[in-house]
N, C-alpha and C positions, 0 to 999 in steps of 0.2 A: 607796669612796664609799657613805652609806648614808644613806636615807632612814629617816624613820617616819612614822605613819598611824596615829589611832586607833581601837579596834572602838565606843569608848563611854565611859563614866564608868566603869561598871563595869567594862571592860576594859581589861590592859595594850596599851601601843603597841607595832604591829607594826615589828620592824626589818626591812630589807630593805637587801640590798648590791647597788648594781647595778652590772649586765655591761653594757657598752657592744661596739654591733659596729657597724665602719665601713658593714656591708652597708647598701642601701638599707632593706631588711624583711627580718625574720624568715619567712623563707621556712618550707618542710615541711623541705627536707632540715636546714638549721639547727638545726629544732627539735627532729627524731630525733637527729640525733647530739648535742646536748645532753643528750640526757635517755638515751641508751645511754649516755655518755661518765661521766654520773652514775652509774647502775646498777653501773658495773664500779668505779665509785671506795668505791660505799658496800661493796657487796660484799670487796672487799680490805680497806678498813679497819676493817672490823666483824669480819674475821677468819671470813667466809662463803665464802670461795674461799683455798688455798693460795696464790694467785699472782695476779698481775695476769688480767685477762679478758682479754685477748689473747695473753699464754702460754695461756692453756688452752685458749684456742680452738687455736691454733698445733698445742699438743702433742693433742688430740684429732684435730685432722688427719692429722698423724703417725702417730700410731698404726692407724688405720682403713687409711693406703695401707700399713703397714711389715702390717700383717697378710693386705694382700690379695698382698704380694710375697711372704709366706712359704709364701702357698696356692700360689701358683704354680710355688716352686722343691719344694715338695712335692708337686708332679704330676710331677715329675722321675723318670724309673724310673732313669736312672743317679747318682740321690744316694747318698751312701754312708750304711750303716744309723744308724751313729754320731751324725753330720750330720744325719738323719733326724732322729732323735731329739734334739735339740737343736734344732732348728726346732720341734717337736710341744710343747717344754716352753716353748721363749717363746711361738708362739702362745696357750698356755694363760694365760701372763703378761696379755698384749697383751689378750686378749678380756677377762679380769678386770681391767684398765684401764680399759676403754672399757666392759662394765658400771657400773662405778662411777661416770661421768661421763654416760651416756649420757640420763639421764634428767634432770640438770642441761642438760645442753647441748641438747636440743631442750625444754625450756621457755623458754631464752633466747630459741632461733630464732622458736619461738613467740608470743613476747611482743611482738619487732622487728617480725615479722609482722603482728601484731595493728594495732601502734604504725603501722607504716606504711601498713595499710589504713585506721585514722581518719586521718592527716596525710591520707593522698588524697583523703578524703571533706570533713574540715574543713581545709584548711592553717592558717589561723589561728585554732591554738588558746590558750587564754589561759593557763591554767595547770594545771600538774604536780603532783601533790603522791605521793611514794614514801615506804611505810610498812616500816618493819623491826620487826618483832614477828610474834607470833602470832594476830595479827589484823589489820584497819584502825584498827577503833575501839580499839585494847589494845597500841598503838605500842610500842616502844624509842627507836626513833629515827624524828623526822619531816621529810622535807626536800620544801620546797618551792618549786618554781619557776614564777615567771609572765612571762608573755612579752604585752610591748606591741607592738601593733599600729595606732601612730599613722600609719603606711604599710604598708597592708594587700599582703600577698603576692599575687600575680599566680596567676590561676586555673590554669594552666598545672600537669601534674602534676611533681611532683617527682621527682627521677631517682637521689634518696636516694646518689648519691656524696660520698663526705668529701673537698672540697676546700680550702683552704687556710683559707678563711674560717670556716668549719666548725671544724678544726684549731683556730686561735687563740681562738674563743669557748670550746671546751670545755676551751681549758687556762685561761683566765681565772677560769671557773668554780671546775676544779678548786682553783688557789691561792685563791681566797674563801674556800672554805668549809674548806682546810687552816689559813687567816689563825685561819679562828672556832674552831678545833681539833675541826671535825669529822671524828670517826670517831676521837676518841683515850680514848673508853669503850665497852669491847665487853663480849660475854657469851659463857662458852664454851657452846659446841655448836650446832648449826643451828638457823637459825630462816627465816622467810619474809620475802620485800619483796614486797609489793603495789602495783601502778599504778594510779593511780587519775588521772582526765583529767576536766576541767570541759569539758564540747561544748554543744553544741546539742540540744535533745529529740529532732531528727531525725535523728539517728545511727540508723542501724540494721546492727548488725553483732553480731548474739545470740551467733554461736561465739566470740566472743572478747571480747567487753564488755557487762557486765551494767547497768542503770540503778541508780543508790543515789542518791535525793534526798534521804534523810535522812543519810545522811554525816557523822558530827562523830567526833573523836577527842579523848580525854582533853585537859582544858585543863591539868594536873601535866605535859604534854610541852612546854615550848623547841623550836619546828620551827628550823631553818635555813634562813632563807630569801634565795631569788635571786629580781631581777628584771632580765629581757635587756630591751635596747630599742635603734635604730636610733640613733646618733650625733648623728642630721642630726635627728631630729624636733626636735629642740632642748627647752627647760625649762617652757617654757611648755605642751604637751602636759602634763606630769604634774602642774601647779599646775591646768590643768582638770579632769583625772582625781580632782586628791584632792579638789576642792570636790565632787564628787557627793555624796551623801548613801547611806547604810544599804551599805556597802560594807563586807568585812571580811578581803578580800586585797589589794587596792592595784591590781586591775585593774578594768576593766568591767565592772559588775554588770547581769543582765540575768536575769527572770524565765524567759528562754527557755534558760539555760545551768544545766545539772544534772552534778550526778558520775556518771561511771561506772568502774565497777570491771574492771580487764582479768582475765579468767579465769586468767591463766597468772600463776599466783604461783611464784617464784623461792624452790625450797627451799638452802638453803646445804649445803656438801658440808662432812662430818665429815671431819676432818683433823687432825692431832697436830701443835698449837704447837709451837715450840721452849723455848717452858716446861716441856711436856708430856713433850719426852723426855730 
């Protein structure tokens, strides 16, 4: 299903596919795992991670307990020398594993982190927008996701578990944006994705999000864009919404809502296509 919305005479119309979820509101945990559930798709299909984000995660796990096991059988005084040494040569494996990940994978935690200390502070945030290039403003690829709030989530803090409801909105997502053949132009070698989240001026969380009002990225990029909304608010919520005036993402426009940029930019891991080898 897809809407549009114009920015102006001068601008084209914004497309927009929208996600329906049976839930009452777009809650916080909803809208984390949307927008993590995103990260790991753009990441894969941009060819920024070898594997899905949850192999990696999985196998970084892996790795970290198989090396703390290997310390252990190597406090062994009755290992045999041989064995010894074949333990000393994977561990050396193992830790240059997990070097090479290691600074990938605590920027992610970092980012979820970030993500879900603004959900706790705002739950109802309006919208996402995730940059892959070497900048904000200097995109590759722009994906952006807005989330209505015609039944506003419940102040109550969210307990960020993936439950079922969660589950079906982010594979909905997913097939949209596979429908628009997102993620089937990449570029070899690593590059960054940026978060960047429309709040309230009153956010206050410096270690992990900076302000940017001035915020625009090249208009030569086609964003991708998603917009989630409650089932039940029914048609009539969004024929109010598009009558506003001077709006240019298709949610609530509000002087008090500015971008902010999350610190932990997502560098991609160098890895050998199967082009490559």
């Amino acid at each position: 299903m897809e809407s549009t919305e114009g920015e102006g005479s001068l601008e084209p119309e914004i497309q927009f596919t929208e996600i329906e979820t049976t839930a009452e509101c777009l809650d916080g945990s909803l809208i984390f795992h949307v927008v993590k559930d995103t990260i790991g798709f753009i990441l894969y299909m941009h060819q920024q991670i070898p594997s899905i984000l949850q192999d990696i995660t999985l196998e970084f796990d892996l790795m970290h307990t198989e090396y703390k096991e290997l310390e252990v059988d190597l406090a062994k005084t009755e290992l045999k020398a041989s064995l010894r040494r074949k333990h000393i040569g994977r561990m050396r494996e193992v830790k240059q594993g997990i070097r090479k990940m290691e600074k990938f994978m605590s920027t992610i935690s970092s980012l979820q982190t970030a993500l879900q200390l603004l959900i706790s502070q705002i739950p109802n945030i309006h919208e996402v927008i995730l940059v892959l290039g070497t900048s904000p403003i200097r995109p590759r690829h722009v994906y952006q996701l807005c989330f209505s709030h015609a039944n506003p989530a419940p102040s109550a803090e969210a307990n960020f578990i993936k439950g079922k409801t969660a589950e079906g909105l982010s594979r909905k997502a997913i097939r949209a944006l596979i429908s628009k053949d997102a993620g089937s132009s990449s570029y070899p070698g690593p590059t960054k994705l940026f978060l960047m989240v429309k709040a309230p001026t009153s956010v206050n969380l410096p270690l992990h999000f900076l302000p940017k009002r001035d915020f625009r990225y090249s208009k030569k990029i086609v964003p991708f864009r998603l917009r989630f909304r409650c089932r039940t608010q029914g048609l009539k919520i969004d024929e109010d919404h598009n009558s506003l005036p001077g709006r240019s993402t298709g949610i609530d426009f509000s002087n008090d809502l500015i971008w902010f940029q999350c610190r932990h930019a997502i560098k991609g891991i160098a890895f050998k296509t199967p082009e490559e080898e």
